[in-house]
N, C-alpha and C positions, 0 to 999 in steps of 0.2 A: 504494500500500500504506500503511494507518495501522494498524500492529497496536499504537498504546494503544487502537484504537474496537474495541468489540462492541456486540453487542444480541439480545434473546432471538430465537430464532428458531422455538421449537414452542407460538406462539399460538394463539386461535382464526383460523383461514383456512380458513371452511368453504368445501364443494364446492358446500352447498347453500344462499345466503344467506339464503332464506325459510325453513328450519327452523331457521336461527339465531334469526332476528327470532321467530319463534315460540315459542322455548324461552326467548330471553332474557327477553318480552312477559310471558310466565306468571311467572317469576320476578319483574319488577319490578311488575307488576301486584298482588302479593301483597305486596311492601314496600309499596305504596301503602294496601290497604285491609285491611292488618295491623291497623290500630284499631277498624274494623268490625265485622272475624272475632273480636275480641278480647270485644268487645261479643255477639254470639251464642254464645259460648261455644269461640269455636274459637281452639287458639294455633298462631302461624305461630311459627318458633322456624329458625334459620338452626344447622346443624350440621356439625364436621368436628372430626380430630384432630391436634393439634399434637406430632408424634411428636419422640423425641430427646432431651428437654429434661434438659440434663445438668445433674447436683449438681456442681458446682464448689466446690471449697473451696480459697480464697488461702492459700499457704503462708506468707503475710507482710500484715500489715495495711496496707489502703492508709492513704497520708497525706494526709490534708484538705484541701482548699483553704484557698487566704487570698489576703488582697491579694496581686494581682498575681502568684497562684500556681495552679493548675491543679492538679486531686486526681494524685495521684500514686499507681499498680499496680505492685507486683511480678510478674512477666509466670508466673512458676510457680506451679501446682495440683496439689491430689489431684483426682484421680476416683474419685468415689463408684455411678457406673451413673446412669441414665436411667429417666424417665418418661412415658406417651405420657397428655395432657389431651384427652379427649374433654368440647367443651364448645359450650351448647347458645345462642346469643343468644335471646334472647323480641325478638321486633322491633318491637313495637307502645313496650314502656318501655325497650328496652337493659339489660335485666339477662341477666344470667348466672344459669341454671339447670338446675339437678340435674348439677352437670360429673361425669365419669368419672376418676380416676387411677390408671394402672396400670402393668407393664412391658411391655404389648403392646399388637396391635392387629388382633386377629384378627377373623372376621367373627364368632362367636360373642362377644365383646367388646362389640362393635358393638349386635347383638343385646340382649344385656343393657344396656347402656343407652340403648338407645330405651324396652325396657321400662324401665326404673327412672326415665327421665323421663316416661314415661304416668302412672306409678304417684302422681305428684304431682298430678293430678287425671286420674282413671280412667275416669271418664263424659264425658268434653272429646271434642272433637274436636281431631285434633293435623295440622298441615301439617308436613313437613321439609323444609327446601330444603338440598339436597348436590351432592356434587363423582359424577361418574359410576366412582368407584371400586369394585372390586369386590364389596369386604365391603358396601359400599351397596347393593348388589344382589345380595345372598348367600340362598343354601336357609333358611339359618338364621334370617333376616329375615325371609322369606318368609311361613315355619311359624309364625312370633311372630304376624303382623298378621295371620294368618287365623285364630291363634288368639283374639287378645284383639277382632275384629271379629266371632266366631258366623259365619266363614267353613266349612261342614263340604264343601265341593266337594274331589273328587277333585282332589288338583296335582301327580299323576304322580308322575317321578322324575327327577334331575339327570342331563343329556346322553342322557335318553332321552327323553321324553314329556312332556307338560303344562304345565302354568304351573312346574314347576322345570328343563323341558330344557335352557335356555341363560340368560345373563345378562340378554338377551335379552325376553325372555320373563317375566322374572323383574321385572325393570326395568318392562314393561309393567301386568303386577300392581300392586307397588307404587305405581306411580303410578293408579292408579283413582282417580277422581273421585269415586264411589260409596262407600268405602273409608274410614269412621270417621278412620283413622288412614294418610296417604297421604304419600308423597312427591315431590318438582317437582326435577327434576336442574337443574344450570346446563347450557351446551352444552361439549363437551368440550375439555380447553383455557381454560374461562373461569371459572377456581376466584376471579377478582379480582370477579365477580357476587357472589358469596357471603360476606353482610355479616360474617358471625362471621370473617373472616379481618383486618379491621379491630381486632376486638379483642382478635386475639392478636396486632398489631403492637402493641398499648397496651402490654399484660402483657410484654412483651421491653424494651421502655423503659425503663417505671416499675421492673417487678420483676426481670427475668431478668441483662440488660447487664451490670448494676453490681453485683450481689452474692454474698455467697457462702455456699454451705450445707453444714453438716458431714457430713448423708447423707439419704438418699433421703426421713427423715421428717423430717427438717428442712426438705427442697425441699416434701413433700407439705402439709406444714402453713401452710407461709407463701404457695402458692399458695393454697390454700381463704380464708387468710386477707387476702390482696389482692383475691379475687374477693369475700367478703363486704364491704371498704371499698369497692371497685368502684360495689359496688350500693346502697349507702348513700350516698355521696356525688358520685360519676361518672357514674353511668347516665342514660342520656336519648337518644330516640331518633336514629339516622345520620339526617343530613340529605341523602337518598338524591340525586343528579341525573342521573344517568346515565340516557337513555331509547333503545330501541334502534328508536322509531319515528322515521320523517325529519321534521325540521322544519316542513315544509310539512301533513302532516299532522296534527302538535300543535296548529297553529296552526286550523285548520278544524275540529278536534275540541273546539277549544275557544270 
């Protein structure tokens, strides 16, 4: 018995290794010729939401560092409420674009900003690479991208029939190849593929850890405003390595 040791235990352990390799292939395959798509007009854009993120405000101003002294917190806060960052990486330069800030995270949420980041170039072609969450694969999502694609096909009804009977189904849609504006899920379990989640480990660092905000529009303002020095001075594309084909065939592929 070591009960200081743990370790996660609800990773990816798929049932089916080849539909892993496959779902992983498509995703890193799209990190790789992100510069290409970029260059024909299509943007690959890695997306998710970083829910939670609490307005703390220090009841007590920390004290500085100095020689030989370590900053010093007073360990009590207000709570001010919470807000969820829907934000979008562009993969090919590592910028952060058209993020979302709100107190939710509903699949209509969701919805509205996938539109509001088309809406930043309307005639593009857009990939999204996501986590297999529900509102990822919502009615509401659905009805958007068959609308802004000149889809006029009958898509049923949700838990009854057609391209909205189940998530399912829905998830299938979405990801069309065919499809202006498409989706590429990670495999389930493997939300650590999905490069935007790198750069909300950045954003907890630099902005979130260490500081303190006196309410919600004070958090709202000084994130927009780290995401815009982000992309002014930070941004540059992940130096992706992770491949989930076996070495021996890297190696003959190349």
């Amino acid at each position: 018995m070591q009960p200081h040791r743990s370790r996660y235990w609800l990773n990816a352990n798929p049932l089916d290794p080849e539909a892993f390799r496959e779902q992983a292939e498509a995703v890193c395959d799209l990190y790789e010729r992100a510069g290409q798509l970029a260059e024909q007009g299509i943007h690959v854009v890695s997306v998710d939401e970083k829910t939670g993120i609490q307005a703390l405000e220090r009841k007590h101003p920390d004290i500085p560092m100095g020689p030989g002294r370590v900053q010093r917190r007073e360990h009590e806060y207000i709570r001010h409420g919470t807000l969820c960052l829907t934000a979008n990486l562009e993969i090919w330069c590592g910028c952060i674009i058209a993020p979302t800030l709100g107190p939710t995270r509903t699949e209509v949420d969701f919805a509205m900003h996938v539109e509001q980041t088309v809406a930043t170039d309307p005639w593009a072609g857009w990939v999204f690479i996501a986590d297999n969450l529900n509102t990822h694969q919502s009615e509401s999502l659905v009805k958007y991208v068959a609308e802004a694609c000149g889809i006029e096909d009958d898509l049923g009804e949700k838990e009854k029939e057609g391209v909205l009977k189940s998530q399912e189904s829905r998830a299938k849609f979405l990801s069309d190849p065919g499809h202006r504006i498409r989706f590429v899920y990670t495999p389930k379990h493997s939300s650590w593929l999905n490069q935007v989640e790198i750069w909300f480990s950045t954003l907890v660092r630099k902005l979130l850890r260490r500081s303190s905000f006196t309410s919600l529009e004070d958090l709202r303002r000084r994130i927009l405003e780290f995401i815009d020095y982000f992309n002014r001075t930070m941004s540059k594309p992940i130096k992706w390595l992770y491949s989930p084909r076996p070495l021996k065939e890297e190696i003959s592929s190349g």
